[in-house]
ChimeraX commands (.cxc) that place a marker at each C-alpha (Angstrom):
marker #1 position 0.00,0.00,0.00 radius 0.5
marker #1 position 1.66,3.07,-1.27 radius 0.5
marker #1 position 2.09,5.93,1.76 radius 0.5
marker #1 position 0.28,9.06,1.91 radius 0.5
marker #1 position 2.77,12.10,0.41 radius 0.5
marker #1 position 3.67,14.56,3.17 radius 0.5
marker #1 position 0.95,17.51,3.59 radius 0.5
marker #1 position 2.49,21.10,2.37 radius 0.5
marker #1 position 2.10,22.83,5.51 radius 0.5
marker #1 position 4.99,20.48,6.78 radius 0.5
marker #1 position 7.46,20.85,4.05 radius 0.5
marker #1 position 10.32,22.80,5.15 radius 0.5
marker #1 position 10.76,26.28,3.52 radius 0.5
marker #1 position 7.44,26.29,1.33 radius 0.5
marker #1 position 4.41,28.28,1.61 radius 0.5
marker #1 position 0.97,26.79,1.33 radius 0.5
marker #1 position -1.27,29.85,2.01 radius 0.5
marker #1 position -1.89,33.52,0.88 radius 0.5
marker #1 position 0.35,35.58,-1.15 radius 0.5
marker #1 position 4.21,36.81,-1.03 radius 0.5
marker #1 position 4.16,40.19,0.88 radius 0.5
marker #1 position 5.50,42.89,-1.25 radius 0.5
marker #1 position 8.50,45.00,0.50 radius 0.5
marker #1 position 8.13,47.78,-1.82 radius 0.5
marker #1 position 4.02,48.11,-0.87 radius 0.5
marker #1 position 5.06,47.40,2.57 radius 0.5
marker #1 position 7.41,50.63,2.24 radius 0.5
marker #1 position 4.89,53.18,0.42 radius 0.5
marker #1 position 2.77,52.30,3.02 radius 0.5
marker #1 position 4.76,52.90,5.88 radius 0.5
marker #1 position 5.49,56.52,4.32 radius 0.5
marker #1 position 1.64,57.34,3.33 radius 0.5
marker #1 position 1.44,56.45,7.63 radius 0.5
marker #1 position 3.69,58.86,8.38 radius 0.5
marker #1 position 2.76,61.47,6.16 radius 0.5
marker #1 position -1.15,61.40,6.93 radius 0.5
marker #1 position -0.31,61.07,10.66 radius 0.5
marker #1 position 1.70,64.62,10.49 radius 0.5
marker #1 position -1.22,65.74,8.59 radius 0.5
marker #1 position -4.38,64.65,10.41 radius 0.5
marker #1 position -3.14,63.27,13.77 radius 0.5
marker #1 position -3.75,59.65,15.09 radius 0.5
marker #1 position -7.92,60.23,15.22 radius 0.5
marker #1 position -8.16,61.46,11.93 radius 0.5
marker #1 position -5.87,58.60,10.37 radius 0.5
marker #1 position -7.52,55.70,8.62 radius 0.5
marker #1 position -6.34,52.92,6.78 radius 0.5
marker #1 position -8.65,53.72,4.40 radius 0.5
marker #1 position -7.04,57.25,3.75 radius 0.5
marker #1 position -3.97,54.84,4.03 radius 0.5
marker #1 position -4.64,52.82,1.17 radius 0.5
marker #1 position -5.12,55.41,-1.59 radius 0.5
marker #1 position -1.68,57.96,-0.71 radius 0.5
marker #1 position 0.17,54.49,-0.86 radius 0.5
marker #1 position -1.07,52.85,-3.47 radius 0.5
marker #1 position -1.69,49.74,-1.88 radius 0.5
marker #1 position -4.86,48.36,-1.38 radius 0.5
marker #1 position -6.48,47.99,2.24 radius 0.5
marker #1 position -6.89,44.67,2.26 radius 0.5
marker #1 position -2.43,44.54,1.75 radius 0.5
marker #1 position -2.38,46.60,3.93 radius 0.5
marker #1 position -4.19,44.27,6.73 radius 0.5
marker #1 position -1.86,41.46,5.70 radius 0.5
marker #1 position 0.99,43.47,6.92 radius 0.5
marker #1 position -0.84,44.78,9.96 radius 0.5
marker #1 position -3.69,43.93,12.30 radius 0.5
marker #1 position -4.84,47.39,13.32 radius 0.5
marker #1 position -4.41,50.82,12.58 radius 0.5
marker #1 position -2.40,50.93,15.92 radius 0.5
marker #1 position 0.11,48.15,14.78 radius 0.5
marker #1 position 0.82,50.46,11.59 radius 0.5
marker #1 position 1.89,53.87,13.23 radius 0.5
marker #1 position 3.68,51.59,15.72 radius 0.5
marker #1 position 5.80,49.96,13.26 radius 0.5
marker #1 position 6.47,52.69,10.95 radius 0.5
marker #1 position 7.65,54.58,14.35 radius 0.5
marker #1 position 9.88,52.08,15.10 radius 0.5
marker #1 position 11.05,51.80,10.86 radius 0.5
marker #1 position 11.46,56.10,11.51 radius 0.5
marker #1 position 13.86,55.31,14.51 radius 0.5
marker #1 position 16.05,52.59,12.83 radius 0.5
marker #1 position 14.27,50.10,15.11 radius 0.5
marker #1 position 12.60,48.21,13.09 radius 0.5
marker #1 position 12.12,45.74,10.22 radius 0.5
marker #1 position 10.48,43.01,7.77 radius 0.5
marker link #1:1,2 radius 0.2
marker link #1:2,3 radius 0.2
marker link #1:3,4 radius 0.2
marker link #1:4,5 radius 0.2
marker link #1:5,6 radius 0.2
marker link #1:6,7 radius 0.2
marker link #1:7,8 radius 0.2
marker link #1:8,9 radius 0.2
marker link #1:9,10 radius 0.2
marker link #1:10,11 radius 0.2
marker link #1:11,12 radius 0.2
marker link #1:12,13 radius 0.2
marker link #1:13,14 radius 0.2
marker link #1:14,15 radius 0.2
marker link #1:15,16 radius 0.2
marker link #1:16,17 radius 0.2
marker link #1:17,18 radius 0.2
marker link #1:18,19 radius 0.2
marker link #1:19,20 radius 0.2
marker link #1:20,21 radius 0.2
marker link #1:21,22 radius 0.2
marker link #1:22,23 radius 0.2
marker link #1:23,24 radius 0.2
marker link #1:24,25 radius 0.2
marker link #1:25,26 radius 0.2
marker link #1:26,27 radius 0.2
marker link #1:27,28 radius 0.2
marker link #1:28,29 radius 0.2
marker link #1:29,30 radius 0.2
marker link #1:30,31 radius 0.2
marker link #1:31,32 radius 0.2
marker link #1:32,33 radius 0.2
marker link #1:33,34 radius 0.2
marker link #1:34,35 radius 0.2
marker link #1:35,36 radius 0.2
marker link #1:36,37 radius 0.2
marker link #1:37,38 radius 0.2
marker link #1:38,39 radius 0.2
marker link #1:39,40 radius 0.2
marker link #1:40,41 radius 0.2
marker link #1:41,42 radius 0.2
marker link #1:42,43 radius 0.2
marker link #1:43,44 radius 0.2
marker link #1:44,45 radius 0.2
marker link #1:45,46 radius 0.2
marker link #1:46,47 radius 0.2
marker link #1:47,48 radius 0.2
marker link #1:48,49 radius 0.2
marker link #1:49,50 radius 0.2
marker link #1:50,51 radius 0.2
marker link #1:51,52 radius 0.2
marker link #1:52,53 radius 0.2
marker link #1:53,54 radius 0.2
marker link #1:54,55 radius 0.2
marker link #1:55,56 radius 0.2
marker link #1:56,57 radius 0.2
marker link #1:57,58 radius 0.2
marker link #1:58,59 radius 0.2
marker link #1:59,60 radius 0.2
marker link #1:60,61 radius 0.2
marker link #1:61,62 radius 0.2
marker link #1:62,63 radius 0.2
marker link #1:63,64 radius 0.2
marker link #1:64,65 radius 0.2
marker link #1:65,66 radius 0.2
marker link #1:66,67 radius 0.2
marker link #1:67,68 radius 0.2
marker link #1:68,69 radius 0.2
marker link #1:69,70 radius 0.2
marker link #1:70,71 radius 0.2
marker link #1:71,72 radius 0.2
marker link #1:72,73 radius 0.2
marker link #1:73,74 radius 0.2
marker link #1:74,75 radius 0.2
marker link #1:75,76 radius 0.2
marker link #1:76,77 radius 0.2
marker link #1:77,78 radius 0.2
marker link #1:78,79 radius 0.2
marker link #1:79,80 radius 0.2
marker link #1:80,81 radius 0.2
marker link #1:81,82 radius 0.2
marker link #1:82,83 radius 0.2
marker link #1:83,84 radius 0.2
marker link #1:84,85 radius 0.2
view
């Protein structure tokens, strides 16, 4: 009886779900952040006003982050040298 092949998911090194996470959308993102947050302070920020000064679409943008909060805290940290991909 020949053996069941190995799932995916437990391959080393491969990727099973979703899509490769752009660096350069991750980046025009990060700057549209900073930008509207000088502009309209943390209230008046939205990741929908996010979406269309970076060019990225909010639903890329919610790959990369989980909440508005998680955004302006990363691109803080990317503004400070203190952070990363």
């Amino acid at each position: 009886m020949p053996t069941p092949k190995e799932p995916d998911s437990t391959r080393r090194g491969t990727r099973t779900a979703g899509r490769v996470r752009s660096e350069d959308a991750r980046v025009a993102t990060l700057e549209a952040d900073t930008e509207l947050l000088e502009e309209v302070g943390y209230r008046g920020l939205t990741i929908k006003g996010i979406a269309p000064r970076s060019g990225v679409a909010k639903t890329t943008i919610y790959r990369w982050w989980a909440s508005k909060g998680a955004l302006v805290m990363d691109a803080e940290l990317v503004m400070h040298g203190l952070g990363g991909p």
